[in-house]
Backbone as CSV, one residue per row, in Angstrom:
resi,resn,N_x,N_y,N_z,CA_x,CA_y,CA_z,C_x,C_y,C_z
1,UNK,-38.918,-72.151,-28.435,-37.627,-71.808,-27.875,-36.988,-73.037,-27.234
2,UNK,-38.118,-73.619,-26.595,-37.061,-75.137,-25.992,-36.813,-76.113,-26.996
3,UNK,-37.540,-76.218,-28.007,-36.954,-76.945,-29.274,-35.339,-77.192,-29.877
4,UNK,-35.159,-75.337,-29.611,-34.035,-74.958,-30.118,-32.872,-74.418,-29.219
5,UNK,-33.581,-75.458,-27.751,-32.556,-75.428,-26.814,-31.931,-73.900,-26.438
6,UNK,-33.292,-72.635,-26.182,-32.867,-71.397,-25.842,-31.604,-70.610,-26.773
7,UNK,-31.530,-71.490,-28.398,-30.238,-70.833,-28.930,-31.057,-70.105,-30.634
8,UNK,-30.267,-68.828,-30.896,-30.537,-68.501,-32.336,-30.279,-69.973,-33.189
9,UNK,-30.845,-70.134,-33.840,-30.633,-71.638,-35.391,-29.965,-70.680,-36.029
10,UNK,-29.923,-69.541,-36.137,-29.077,-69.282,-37.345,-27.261,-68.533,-36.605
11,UNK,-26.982,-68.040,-35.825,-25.772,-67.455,-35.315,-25.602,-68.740,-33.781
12,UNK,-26.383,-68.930,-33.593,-26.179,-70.335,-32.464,-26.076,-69.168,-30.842
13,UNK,-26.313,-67.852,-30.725,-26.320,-67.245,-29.280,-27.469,-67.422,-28.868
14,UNK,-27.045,-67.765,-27.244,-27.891,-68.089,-26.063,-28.876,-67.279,-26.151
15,UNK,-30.141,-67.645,-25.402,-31.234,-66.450,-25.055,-30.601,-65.509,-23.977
16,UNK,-29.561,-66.302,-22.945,-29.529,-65.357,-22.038,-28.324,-64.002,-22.810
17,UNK,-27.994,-64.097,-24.195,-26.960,-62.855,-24.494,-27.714,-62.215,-25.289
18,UNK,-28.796,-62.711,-25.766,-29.382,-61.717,-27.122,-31.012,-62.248,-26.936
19,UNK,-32.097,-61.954,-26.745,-33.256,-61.805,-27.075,-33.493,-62.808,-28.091
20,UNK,-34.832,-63.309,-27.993,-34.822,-64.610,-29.038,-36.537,-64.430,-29.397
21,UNK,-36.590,-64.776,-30.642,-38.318,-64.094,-31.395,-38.454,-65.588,-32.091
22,UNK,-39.414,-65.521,-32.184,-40.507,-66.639,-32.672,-40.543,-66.294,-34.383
23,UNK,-39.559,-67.274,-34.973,-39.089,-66.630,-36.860,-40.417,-67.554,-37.835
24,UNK,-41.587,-66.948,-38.364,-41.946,-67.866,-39.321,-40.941,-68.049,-40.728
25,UNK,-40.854,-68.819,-40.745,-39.961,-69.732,-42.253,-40.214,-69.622,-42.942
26,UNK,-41.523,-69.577,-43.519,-42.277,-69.198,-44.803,-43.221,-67.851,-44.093
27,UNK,-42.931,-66.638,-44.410,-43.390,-65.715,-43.859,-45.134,-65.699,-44.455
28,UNK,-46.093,-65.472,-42.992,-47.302,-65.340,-43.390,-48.159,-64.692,-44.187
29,UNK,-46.945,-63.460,-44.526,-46.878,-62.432,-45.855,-47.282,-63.493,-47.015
30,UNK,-46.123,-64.521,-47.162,-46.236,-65.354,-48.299,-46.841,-66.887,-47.647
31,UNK,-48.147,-67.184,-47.246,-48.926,-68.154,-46.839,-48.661,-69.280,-45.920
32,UNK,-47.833,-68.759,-45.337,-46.708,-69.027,-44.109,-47.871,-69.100,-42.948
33,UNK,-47.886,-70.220,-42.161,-48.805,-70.464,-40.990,-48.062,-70.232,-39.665
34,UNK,-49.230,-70.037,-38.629,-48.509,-70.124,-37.817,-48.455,-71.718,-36.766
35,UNK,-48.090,-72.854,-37.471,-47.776,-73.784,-37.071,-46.218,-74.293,-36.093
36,UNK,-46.234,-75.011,-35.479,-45.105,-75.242,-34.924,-43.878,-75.661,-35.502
37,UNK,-44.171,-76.471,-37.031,-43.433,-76.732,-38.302,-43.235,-76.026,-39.114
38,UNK,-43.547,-74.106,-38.834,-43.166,-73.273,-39.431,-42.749,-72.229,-38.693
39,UNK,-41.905,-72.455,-37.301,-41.405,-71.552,-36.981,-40.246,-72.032,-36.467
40,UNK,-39.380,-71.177,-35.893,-38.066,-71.191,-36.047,-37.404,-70.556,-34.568
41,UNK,-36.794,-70.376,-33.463,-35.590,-69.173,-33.190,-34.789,-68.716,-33.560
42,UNK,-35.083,-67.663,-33.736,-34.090,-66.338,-34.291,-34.041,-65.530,-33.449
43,UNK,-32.565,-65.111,-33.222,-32.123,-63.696,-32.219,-32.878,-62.494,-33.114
44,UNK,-33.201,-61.601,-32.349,-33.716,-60.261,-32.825,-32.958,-60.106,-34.285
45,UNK,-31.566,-60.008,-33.728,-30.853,-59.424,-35.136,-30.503,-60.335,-36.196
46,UNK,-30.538,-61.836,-35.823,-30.934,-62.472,-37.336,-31.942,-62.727,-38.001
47,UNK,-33.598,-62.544,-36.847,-34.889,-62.160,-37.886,-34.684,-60.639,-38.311
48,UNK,-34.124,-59.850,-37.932,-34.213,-58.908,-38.646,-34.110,-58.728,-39.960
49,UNK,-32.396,-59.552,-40.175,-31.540,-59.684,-41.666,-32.892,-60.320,-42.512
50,UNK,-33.650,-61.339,-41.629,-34.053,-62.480,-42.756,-35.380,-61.570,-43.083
51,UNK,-36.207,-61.442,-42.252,-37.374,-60.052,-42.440,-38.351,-60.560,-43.359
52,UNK,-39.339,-60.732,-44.070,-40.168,-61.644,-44.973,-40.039,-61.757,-46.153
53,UNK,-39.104,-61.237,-46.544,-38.583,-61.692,-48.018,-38.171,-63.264,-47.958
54,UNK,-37.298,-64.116,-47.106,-36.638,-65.329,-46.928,-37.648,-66.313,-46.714
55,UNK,-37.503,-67.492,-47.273,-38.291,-68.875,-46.237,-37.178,-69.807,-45.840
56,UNK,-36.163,-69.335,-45.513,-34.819,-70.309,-45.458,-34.914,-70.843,-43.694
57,UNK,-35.194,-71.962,-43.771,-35.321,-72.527,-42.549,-33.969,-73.360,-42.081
58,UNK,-33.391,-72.842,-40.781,-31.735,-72.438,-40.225,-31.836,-73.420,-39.270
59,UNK,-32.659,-74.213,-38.918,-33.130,-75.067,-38.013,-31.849,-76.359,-38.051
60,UNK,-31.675,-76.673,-38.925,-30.482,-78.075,-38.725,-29.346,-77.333,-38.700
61,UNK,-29.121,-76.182,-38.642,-27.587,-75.395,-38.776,-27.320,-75.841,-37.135
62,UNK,-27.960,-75.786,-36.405,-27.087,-76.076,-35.016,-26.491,-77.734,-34.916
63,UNK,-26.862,-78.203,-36.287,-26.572,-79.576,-36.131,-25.033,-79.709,-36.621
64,UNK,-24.520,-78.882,-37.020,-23.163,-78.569,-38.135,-22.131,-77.842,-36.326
65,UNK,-22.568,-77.473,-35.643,-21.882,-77.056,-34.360,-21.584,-78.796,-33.582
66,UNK,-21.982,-79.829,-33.718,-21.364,-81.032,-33.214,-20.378,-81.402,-34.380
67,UNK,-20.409,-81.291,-35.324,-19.376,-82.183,-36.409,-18.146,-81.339,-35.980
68,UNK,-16.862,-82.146,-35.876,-15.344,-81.926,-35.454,-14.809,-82.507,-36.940
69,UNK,-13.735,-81.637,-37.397,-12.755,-82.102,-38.511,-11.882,-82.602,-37.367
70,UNK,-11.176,-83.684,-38.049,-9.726,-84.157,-37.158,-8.822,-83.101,-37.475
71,UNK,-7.792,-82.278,-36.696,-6.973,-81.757,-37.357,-7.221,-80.214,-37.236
72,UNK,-8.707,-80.158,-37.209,-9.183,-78.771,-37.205,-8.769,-77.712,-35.857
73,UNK,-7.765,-76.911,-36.330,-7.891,-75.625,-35.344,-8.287,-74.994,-34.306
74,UNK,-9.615,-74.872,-34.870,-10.925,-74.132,-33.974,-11.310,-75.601,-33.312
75,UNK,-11.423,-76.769,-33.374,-12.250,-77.663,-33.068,-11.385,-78.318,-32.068
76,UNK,-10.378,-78.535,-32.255,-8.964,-78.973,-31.036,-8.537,-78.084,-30.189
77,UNK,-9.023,-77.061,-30.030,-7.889,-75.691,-29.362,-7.295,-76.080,-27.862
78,UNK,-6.013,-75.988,-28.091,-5.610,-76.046,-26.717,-5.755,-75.385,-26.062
79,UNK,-6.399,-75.893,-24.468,-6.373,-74.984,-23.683,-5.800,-74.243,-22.800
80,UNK,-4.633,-74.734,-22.981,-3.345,-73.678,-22.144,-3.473,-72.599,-22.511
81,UNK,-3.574,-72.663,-23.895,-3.792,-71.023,-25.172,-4.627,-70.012,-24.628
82,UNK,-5.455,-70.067,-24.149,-7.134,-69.713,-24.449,-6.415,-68.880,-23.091
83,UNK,-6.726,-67.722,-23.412,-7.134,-66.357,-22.714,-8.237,-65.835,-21.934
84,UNK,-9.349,-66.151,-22.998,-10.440,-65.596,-22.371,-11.362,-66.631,-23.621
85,UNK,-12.833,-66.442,-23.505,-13.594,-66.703,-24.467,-15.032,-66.241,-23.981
86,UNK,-16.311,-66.189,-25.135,-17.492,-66.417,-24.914,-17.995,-68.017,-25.857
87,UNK,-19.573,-67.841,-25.999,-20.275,-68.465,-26.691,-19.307,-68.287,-28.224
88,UNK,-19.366,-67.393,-28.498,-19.057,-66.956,-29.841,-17.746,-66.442,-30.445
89,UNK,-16.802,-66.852,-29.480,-15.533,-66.308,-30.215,-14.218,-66.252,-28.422
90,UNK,-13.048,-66.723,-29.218,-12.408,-67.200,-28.022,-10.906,-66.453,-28.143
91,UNK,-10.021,-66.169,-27.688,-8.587,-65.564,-27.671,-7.962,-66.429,-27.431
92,UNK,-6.302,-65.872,-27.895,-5.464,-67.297,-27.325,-3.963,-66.160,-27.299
93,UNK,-3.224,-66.632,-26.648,-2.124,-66.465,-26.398,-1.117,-67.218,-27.553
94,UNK,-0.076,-65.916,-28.152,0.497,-66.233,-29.536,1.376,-67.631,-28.875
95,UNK,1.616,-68.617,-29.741,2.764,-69.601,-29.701,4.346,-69.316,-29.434
């Protein structure tokens, strides 16, 4: 969990909004260890989706939350706009 800085790798929410589980990557179903290079954080409800069918390891996805497009929308937002927000989704006041 401190690896992954208390956040889901795959939806990016805090431990403190959603519960956070220990995800093997290659599920031990399919010869999946329980090593430290085979596990993952996942919120409850995105190990759920992934469940042991998947070995898709979500681990560099929080690395795609620092990259900024110039220009980009969501990535510039002014903040006069902004209404309210969380972690995961923000309001704005129409133009």
């Amino acid at each position: 969990m401190k690896r992954a800085r208390f956040r889901c790798a795959l939806c990016g929410v805090s431990a403190d909004l959603r519960a956070l589980e220990a995800d093997h990557i290659v599920p031990r179903s399919r010869g999946g260890t329980d090593g430290p290079d085979n596990l993952q954080a996942l919120c409850y409800r995105c190990n759920a989706m992934k469940r042991d069918r998947d070995d898709t390891d979500f681990r560099s996805v929080d690395e795609s939350y620092e990259r900024r497009a110039q220009g980009c929308l969501f990535c510039e937002m002014p903040k006069d706009r902004m209404v309210g927000e969380t972690e995961l989704a923000y309001a704005l006041r129409e133009a």
